[in-house]
GUVODREN-211842 format. One record per residue (C-alpha): residue in three letters; x, y, z. Coordinates in steps of 0.02 Angstrom, whole numbers, plus 32768, in hexadecimal, padded with zeros to 4 digits. Last residue first. Example, Ala and Ser with C-alpha at 12.3 -4.5 7.8 and 13.67 -1.06 7.14 Angstrom:
<zakes>
ser82AC7FCB8165;ala82677F1F8186;
</zakes>
This chain:
<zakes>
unkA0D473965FA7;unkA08F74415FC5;unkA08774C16049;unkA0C6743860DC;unkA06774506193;unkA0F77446620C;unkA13473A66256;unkA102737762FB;unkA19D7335634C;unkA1DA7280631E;unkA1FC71F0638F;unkA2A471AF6371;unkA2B571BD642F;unkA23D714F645D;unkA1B4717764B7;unkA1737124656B;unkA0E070D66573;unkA09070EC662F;unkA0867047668C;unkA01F6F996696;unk9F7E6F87669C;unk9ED66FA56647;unk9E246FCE669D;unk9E66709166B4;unk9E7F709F65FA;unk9DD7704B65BD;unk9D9570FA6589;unk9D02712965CD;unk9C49712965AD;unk9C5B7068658B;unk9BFD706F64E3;unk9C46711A64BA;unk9CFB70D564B5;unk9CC270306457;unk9C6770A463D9;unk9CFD711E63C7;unk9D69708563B2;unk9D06703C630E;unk9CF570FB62CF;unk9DC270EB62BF;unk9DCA70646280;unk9D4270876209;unk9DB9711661DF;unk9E4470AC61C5;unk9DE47048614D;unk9DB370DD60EC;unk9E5F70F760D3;unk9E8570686092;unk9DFD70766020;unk9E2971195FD1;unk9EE170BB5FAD;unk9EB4703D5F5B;unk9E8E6F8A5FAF;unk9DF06F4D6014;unk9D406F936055;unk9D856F3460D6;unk9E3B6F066112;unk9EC66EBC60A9;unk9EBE6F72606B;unk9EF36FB86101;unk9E9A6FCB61B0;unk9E836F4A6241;unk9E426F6262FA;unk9E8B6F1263AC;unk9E2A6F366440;unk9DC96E94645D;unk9E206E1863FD;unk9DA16DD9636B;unk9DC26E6F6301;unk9D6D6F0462EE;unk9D8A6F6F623C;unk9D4A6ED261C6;unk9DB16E466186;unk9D816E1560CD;unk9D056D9B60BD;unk9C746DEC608E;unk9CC26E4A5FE4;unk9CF66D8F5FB4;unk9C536D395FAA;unk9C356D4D5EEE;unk9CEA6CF55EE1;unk9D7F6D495EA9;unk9DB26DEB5F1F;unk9E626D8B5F4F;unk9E956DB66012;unk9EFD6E406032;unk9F2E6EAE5F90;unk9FD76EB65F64;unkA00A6DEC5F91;unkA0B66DC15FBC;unkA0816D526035;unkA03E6DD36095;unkA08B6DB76149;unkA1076E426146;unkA0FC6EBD60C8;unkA1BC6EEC607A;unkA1EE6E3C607E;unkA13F6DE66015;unkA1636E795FB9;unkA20D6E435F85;unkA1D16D955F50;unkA1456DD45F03;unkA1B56E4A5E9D;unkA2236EFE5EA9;unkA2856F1F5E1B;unkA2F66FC35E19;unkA37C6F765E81;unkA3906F035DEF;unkA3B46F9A5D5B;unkA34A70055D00;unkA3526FFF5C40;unkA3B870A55C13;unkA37870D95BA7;unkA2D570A65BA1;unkA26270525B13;unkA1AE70555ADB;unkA16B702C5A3D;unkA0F56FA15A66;unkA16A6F105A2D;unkA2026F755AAE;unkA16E6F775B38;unkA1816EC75B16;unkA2436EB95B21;unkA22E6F255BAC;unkA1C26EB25C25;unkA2006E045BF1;unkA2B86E375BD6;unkA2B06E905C98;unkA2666DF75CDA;unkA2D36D705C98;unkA3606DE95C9F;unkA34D6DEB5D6A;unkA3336D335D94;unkA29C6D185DD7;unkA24A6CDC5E84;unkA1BF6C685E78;unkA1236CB15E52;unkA0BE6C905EE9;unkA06A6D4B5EFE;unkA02C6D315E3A;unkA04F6DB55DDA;unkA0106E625D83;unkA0B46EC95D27;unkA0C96F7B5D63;unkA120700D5D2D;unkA15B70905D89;unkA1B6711E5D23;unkA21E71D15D6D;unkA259721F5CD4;unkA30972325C87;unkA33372E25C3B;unkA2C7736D5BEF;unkA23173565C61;unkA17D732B5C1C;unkA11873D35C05;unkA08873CE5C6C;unk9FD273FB5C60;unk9F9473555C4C;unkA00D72EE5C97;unkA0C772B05CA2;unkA13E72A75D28;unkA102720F5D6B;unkA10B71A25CC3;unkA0A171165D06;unkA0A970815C9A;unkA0546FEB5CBE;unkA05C6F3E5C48;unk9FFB6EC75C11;unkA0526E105C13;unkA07F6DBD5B6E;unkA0F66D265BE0;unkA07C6D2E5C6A;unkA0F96CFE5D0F;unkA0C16C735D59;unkA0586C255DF5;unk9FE06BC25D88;unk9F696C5E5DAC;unk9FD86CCB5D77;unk9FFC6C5B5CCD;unk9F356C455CC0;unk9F276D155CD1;unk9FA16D465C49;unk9F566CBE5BCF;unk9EB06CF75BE3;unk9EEA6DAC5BB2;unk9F1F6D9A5B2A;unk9F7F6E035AAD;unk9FCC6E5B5B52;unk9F9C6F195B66;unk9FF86FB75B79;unk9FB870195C02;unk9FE470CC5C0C;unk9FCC71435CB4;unkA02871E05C99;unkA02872025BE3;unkA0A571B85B69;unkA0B871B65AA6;unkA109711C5A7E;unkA1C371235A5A;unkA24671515AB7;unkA252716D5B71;unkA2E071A75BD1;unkA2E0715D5C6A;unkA2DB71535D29;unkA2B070BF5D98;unkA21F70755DF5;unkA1EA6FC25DBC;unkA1516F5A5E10;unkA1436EA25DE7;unkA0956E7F5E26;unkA04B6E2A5EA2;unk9F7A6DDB5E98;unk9F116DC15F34;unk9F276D345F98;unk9EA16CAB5FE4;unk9EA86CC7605F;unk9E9B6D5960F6;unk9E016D44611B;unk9DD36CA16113;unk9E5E6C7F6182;unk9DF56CD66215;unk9E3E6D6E6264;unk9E7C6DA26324;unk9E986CE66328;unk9F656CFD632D;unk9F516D9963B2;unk9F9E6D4C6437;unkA01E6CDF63E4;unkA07A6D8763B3;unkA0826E056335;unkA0CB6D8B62B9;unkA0616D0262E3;unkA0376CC9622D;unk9F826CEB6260;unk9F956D9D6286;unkA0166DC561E8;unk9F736D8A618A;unk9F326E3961BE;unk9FB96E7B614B;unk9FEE6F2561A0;unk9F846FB661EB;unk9F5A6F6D6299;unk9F0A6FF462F6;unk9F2D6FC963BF;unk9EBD6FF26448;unk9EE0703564F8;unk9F9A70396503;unkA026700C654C;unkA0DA700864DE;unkA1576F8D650B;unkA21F6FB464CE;unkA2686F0A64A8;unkA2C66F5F640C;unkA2506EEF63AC;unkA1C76F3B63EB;unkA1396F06645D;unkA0846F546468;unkA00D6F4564E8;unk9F696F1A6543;unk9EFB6ECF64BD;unk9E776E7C652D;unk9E756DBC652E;unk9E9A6DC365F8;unk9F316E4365C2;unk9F576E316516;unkA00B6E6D64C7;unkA01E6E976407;unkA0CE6E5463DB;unkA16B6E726372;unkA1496F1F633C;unkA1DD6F7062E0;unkA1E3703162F4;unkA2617081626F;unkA1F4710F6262;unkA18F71486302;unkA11471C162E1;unkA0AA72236382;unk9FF772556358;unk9FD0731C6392;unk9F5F735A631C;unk9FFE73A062B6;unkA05F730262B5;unk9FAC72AB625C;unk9F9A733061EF;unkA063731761B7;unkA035726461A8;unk9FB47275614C;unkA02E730460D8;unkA0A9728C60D0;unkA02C71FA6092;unk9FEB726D6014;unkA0B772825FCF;unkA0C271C25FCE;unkA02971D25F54;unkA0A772265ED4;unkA10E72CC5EE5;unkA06F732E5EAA;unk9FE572C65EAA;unk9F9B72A45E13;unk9EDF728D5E2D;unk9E4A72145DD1;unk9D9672595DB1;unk9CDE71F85DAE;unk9D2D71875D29;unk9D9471395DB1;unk9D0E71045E34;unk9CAE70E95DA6;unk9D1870625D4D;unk9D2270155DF7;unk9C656FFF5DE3;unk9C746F455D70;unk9CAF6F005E19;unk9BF56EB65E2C;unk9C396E495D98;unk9C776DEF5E1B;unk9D486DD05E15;unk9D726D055DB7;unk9D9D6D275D05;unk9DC16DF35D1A;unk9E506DC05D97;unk9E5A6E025E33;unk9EC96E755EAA;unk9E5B6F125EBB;unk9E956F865E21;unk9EAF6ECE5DCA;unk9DF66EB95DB2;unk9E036F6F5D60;unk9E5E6F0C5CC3;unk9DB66ED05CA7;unk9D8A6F745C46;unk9E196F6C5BD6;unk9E0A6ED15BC2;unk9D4F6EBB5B87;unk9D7A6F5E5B1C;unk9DFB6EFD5AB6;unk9D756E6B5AA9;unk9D166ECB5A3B;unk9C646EA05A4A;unk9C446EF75B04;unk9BB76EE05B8A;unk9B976E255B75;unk9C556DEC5B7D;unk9C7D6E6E5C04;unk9C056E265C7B;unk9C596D745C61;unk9D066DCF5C83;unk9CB96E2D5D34;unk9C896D735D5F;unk9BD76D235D55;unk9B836CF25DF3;unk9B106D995E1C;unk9B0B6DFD5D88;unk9B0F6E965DE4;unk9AA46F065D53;unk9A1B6E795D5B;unk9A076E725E28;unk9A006F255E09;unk99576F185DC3;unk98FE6ED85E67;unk99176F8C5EAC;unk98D86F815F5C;unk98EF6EC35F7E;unk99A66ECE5F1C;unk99CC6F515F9D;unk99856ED86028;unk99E56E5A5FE6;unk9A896EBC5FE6;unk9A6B6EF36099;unk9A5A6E3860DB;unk9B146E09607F;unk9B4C6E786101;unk9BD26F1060ED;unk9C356F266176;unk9C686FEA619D;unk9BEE70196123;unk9C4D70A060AD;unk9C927024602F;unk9BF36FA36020;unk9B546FF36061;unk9B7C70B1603B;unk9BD770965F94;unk9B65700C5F62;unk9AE6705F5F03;unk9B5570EF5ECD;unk9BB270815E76;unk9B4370005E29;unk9AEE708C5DE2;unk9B8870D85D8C;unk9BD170295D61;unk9B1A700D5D03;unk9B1470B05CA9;unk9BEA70B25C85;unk9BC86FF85C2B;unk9B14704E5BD1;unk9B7B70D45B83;unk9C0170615B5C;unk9B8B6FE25AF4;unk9B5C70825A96;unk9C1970C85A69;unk9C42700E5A41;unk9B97701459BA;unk9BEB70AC5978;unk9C7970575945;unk9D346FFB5994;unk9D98709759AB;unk9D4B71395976;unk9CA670E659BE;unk9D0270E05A7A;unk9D57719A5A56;unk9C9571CE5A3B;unk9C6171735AF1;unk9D0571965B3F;unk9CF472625B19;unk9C2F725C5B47;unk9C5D72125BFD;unk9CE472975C2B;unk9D6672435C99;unk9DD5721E5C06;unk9DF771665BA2;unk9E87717B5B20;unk9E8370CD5AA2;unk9F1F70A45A40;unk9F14701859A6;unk9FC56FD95982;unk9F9A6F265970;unk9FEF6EFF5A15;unk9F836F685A7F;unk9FA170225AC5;unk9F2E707A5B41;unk9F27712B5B80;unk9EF971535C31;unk9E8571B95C8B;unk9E9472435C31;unk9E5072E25CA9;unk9EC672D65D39;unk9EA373445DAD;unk9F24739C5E31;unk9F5773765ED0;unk9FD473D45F34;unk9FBB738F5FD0;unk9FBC73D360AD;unk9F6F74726080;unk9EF4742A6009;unk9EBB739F606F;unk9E7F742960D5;unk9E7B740E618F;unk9DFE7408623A;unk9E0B733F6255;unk9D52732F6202;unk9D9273916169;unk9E417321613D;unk9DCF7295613F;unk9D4372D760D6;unk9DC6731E6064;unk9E2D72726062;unk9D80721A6034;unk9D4E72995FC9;unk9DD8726D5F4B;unk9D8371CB5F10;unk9E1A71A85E9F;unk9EC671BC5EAB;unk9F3471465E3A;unk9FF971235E44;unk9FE670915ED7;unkA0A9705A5EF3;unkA16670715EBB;unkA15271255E90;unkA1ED716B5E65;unkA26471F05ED6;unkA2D272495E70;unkA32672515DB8;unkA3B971D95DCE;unkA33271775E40;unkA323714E5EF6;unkA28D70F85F16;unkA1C871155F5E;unkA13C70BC5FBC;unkA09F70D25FBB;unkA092701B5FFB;unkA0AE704260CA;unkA0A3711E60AF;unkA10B71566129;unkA1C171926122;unkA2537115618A;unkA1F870656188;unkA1B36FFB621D;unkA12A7068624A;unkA0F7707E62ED;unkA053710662FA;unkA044715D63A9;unk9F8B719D63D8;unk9F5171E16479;unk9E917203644D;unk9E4172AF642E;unk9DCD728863B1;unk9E4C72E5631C;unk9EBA7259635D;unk9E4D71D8633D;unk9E247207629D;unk9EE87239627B;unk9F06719C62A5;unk9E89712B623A;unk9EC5717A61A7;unk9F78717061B3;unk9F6E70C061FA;unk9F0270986147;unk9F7B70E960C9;unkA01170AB6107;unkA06070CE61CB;unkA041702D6219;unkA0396FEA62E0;unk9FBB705A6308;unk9FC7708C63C1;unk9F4670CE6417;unk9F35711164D3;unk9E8371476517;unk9E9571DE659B;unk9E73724A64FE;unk9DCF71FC64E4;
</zakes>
């Protein structure tokens, strides 16, 4: 394998991922990324008090970034400073009423009853039962397969013919909610995870009822953010002998007799190669912007129809007001009316709203000046661009209702919206998530690790088992198990059947960086 030459075009969660896999194999890996630090959505911006978040704020499933960080020879811990989080979140509605849910299944269930009765704390316990079986029913065959088959779901169902019952096949994650909980402040909170993967309670399967475990089972701060895990990837990835090249623009993935062959950038500089990772927007592909070779790499039903955008702000603040921990949701009054204005292709006008105070957390005493915030606002990818004190007056002025203000409100070059993503990530429409989850079909749809152009493989989270950032990185991973198979198929690697010339680096290529001791 180290004969074979890979480029991943792509250096966010999923490129990451599938190169150090590779690399840790042996192969000749170089990762293009058009940006200067790596990361592709964990992103991060200049603040008065530091670098903010201005992507994904939650780590859960940590095993998969141990198991990764294991198979290539490494610690996660010596590359991350990760530390648990034990309150999940704490949540605020509009009548005042605040709910903390933890990662300890006894604490929710008597905080649940505190809140809304004992018969809540009951209907809870049998919620977490049925996400907790649905979980680690279709972690293997769903997340961890590298393409899950409708086929393997009915032969689970054959096996257990209960679970048909706890997947509630046809209704939405909103119409499971409805039976499992009475107060309909709990049948938010608990559809809110819908949004976690780009959906909307009112139209995502019910089957996505298990996100709630995925998080329950234990949620990480990482220290300097998730940008700071996508460092220390890339750090590994340095270290095992992958070559980074920031401000790398490819224009066009090259076949040779329908065999990817090469990869051009937009300096005109033409990399050869063996196999190309593509860890950007797989509907990028069909919109030609790698290329008019590649444009049928993935089906349209693949990439469409969109995912949910957001209105993402990073800034620093002082806070006043509400009592903050580091992942706070503050809830709209309701939440049918949020989801029929995205859904129109509007802004909701009571939205709920994200707060991630980064630089607080159990354990830690909040900083005596301004802190780093990110704060998010769900919307549609088609929301026609806004005019700044439209959306900063419907975002603070009801945070201001829920008894939370900032001095100093942040200002424009704090906002970034669908519009703006839709710039930042080539190709997605301004969508966060790939194609929309909604629809009992969805999961099946989704692009898979091999593509339909012989040598050219996807990662991301427009890529199966889907968005956050443990599943991006899974998907690079079944990239990268996706090329070991082709290589061990042939016996060989497909290097001496390719033509063209040895790929020559660029200067802005970077050295091996050293192993980091924390952030």
């Amino acid at each position: 394998m180290s004969e074979t030459r890979i480029i991943v075009i792509g250096a966010g969660m999923g490129g990451l991922s599938a190169a150090i896999a590779l690399a840790a194999k042996g192969c000749d890996v170089t990762i293009l990324d058009r940006g200067t630090a790596p990361g592709g959505k964990a992103r991060t911006q200049d603040s008065a008090a530091g670098p903010v978040n201005a992507g994904p704020t939650v780590l859960t499933l940590r095993v998969v970034f141990d198991e990764l960080f294991e198979e290539a020879g490494a610690a996660l811990d010596d590359y991350v400073t990760l530390a648990p989080e034990p309150l999940l979140a704490r949540h605020f509605w509009p009548d005042g009423s605040r709910l903390d849910l933890t990662s300890n299944e006894g604490e929710n269930a008597r905080a649940i009853a505190n809140f809304a009765g004992p018969a809540a704390g009951k209907e809870f316990r049998a919620f977490a039962a049925r996400a907790r079986r649905l979980f680690a029913t279709f972690e293997d065959p769903m997340l961890r397969a590298p393409a899950p088959r409708p086929l393997s779901f009915a032969a689970l169902v054959a096996r257990d013919p209960g679970l048909l019952r706890a997947m509630s096949p046809g209704r939405s994650l909103a119409g499971r909610l409805a039976r499992d909980f009475t107060d309909p402040r709990l049948r938010q909170l608990f559809g809110r995870y819908a949004t976690y993967v780009g959906g909307s309670p009112f139209g995502t399967p019910a089957l996505l009822s298990l996100i709630w475990e995925a998080e329950a089972a234990g949620i990480w701060r990482v220290e300097g953010g998730i940008a700071a895990l996508a460092r220390g990837m890339a750090a590994l990835a340095t270290d095992l002998g992958a070559r980074i090249r920031y401000a790398s623009v490819a224009t066009r993935i090259v076949t040779d007799e329908g065999r990817v062959s090469a990869v051009e950038l937009e300096d005109g500089t033409v990399l050869d190669c063996d196999r190309v990772v593509f860890n950007g927007d797989p509907r990028a592909l069909r919109h030609g912007l790698l290329g008019s070779d590649v444009t049928d790499a993935v089906p349209r039903g693949a990439v469409e129809p969109l995912s949910l955008s957001a209105e993402v702000w990073a800034f620093a603040a002082r806070p006043q007001g509400a009592d903050l921990v580091h992942h706070n949701v503050f809830f709209g009054r309701d939440p049918h009316s949020e989801f029929d204005r995205i859904a129109d292709g509007l802004p909701p006008l009571d939205p709920t709203i994200y707060v991630c105070a980064q630089d607080r957390g159990t354990g830690r005493t909040p900083p005596d000046g301004p802190e780093r915030f990110e704060i998010i606002v769900n919307a549609a990818p088609d929301t026609p661009e806004q005019e700044f004190n439209q959306c900063r007056q419907r975002t603070f002025t009801t945070l201001a209702e829920r008894d939370l203000r900032f001095d100093p409100e942040p200002p424009a070059t704090a906002l970034t919206g669908p519009r703006g993503f839709g710039r930042l990530f080539p190709g997605s429409g301004g969508a966060l998530y790939g194609r929309s989850p909604q629809g009992t079909m969805a999961a099946f749809r989704r692009p898979t690790a091999q593509s339909a152009v012989p040598g050219l493989y996807l990662a991301g989270g427009g890529t199966h088992p889907g968005a956050g950032v443990p599943m991006a990185a899974l998907s690079g991973r079944h990239a990268a198990s996706a090329i070991g198979l082709s290589l061990s198929s042939t016996g060989r690697s497909d290097a001496a059947d390719m033509h063209g010339g040895i790929s020559t680096e660029s200067p802005t290529t970077e050295p091996a960086a050293s192993r980091p001791s924390g952030s």
